[in-house]
Wavefront OBJ file of the C-alpha trace (Angstrom):
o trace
v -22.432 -50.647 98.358
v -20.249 -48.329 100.609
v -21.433 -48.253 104.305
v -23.240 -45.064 105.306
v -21.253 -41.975 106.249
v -22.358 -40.139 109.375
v -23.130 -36.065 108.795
v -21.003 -33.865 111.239
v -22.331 -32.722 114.110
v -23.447 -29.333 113.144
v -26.337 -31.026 110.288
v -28.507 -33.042 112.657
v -32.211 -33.502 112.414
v -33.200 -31.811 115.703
v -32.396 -34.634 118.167
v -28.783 -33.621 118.391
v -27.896 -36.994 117.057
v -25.637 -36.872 113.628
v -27.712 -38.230 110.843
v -27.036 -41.017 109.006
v -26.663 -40.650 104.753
v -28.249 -43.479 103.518
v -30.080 -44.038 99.966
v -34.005 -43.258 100.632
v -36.000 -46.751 100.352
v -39.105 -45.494 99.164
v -39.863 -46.193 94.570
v -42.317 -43.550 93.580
v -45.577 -44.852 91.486
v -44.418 -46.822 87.759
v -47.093 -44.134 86.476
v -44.468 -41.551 86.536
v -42.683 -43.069 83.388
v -46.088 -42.487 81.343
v -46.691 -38.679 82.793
v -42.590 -38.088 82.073
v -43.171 -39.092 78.628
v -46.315 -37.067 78.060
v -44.741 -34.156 79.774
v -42.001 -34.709 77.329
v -44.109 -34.696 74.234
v -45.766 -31.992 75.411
v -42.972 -30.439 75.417
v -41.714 -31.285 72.033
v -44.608 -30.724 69.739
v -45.170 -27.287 69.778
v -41.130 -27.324 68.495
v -41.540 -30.299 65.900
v -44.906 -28.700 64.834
v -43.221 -24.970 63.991
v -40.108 -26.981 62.411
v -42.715 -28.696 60.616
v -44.994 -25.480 59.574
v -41.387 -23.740 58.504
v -40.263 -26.405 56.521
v -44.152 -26.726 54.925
v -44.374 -22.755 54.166
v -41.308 -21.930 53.623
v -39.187 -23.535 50.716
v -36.269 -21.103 51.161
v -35.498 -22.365 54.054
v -35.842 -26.314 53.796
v -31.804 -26.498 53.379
v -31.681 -25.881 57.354
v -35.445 -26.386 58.324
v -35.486 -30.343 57.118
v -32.273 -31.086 58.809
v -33.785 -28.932 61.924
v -37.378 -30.780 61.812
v -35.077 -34.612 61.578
v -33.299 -33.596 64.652
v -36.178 -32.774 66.826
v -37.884 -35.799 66.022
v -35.092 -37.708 66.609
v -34.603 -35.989 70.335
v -38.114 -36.277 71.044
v -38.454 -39.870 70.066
v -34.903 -40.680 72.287
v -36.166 -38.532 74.851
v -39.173 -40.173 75.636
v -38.092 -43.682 74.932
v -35.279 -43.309 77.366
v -35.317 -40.972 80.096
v -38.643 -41.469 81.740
v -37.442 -45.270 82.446
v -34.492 -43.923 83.720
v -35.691 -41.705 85.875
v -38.012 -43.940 87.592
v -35.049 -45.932 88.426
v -33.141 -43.436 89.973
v -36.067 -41.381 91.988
v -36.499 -42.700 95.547
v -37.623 -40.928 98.822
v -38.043 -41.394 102.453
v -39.326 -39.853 105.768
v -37.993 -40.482 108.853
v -37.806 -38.783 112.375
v -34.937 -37.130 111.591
v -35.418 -35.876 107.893
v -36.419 -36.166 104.559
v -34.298 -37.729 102.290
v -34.927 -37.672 98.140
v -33.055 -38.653 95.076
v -33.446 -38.041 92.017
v -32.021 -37.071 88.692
v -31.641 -38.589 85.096
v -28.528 -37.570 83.591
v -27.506 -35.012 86.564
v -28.254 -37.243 89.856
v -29.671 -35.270 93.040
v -29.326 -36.416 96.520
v -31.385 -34.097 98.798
v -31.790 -34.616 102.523
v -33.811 -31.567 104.622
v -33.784 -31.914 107.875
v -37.241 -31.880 110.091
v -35.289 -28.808 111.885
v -35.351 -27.154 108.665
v -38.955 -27.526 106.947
v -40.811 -24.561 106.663
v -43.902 -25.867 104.392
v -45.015 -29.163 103.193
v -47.386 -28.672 100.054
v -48.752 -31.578 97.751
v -49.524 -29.950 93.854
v -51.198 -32.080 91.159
v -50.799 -30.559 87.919
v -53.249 -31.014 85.078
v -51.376 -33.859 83.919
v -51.083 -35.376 86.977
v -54.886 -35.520 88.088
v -55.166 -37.379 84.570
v -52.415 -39.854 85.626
v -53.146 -39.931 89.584
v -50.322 -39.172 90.864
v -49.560 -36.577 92.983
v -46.306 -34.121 94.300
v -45.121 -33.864 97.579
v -43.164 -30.121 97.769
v -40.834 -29.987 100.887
v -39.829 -25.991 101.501
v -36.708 -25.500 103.924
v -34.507 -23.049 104.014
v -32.359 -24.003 101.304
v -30.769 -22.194 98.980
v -31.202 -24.535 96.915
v -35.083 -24.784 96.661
v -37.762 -26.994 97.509
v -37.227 -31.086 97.790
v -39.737 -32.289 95.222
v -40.961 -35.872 95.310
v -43.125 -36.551 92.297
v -44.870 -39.370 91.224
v -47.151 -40.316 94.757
v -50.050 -41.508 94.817
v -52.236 -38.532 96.056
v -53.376 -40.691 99.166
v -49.844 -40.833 100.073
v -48.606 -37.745 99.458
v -51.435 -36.666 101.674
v -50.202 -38.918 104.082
v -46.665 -38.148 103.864
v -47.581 -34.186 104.345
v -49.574 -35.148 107.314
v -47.189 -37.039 108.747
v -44.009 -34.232 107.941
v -46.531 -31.208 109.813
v -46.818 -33.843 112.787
v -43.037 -34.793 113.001
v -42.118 -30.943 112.328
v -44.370 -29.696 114.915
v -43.099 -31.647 117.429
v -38.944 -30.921 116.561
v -37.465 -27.656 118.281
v -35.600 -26.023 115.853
v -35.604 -22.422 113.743
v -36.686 -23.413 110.276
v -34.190 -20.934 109.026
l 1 2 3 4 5 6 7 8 9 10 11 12 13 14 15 16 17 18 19 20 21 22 23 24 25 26 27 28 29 30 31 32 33 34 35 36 37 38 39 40 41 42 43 44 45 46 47 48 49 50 51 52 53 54 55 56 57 58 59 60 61 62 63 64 65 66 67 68 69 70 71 72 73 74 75 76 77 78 79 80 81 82 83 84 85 86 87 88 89 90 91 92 93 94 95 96 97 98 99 100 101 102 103 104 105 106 107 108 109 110 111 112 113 114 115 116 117 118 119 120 121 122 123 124 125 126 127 128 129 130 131 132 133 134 135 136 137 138 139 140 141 142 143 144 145 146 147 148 149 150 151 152 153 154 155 156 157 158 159 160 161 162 163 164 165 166 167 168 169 170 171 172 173 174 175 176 177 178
């Protein structure tokens, strides 16, 4: 592993001090990989199912339809076999004084760190799925062009927890939020 590089001096978490890039410590909750793969079904049966009715209804177009129908089940089985796993072994996160630090990814791997100086909101959300699962997702707003850090797959206790203790360290860092 490299050693950590220091950010210039102009990206620092409030304290004036540079921050340090390191890889967040934190594993989210092994109940993401089942609520990944549901989410990913989810996703794919509405397509297999109206490959499925095509091929079923219409026998004109079973040349392309069957091929079509075998391909999507073949994505959606790879899909959910594989990247779930895989993302649970890339996603980690971490909150310290200085800021918030997230990776995550699959294929395409994210490193996010906001700064404290930056947060604007801290939100949990539990979508439907994840109230069945119990898991929760801490949502990070700063002012980022680039969106929102996300940190699924918490516990709802701790993403409570985490939330509370982002408004505390945020209220108490001078910055703009901008």
């Amino acid at each position: 592993m490299t050693e950590p590089a220091t950010v210039p001096d102009e990206t620092t978490g409030g304290s004036g001090a540079p921050m340090v890039l390191r890889p967040p410590h934190h594993r989210i909750l092994r109940r993401a990989v089942p609520w990944w793969t549901l989410r990913s079904l989810v996703g794919f049966l509405p397509l297999i199912g109206g490959a499925a009715l095509l091929y079923a209804m219409w026998e004109g177009g079973r040349v392309w339809s069957g091929p079509l129908l075998v391909g999507l089940v073949v994505l959606c089985v790879l899909r959910t076999a594989v990247v779930p796993s895989w993302r649970y072994a890339v996603h980690r996160w971490e909150i310290a004084e200085e800021a918030v630090y997230a990776a995550s990814g699959w294929f395409v791997r994210e490193w996010r760190i906001a700064p404290i100086s930056r947060i604007q909101t801290v939100d949990t959300s539990r979508g439907p799925l994840e109230q069945v699962m119990g898991l929760s997702t801490l949502v990070v707003t700063t002012a980022s062009s680039s969106g929102a850090v996300r940190i699924p797959g918490l516990d709802p206790e701790v993403a409570r927890e985490a939330a509370d203790r982002l408004t505390e360290i945020t209220r108490r860092t001078p910055g703009d939020a901008t």
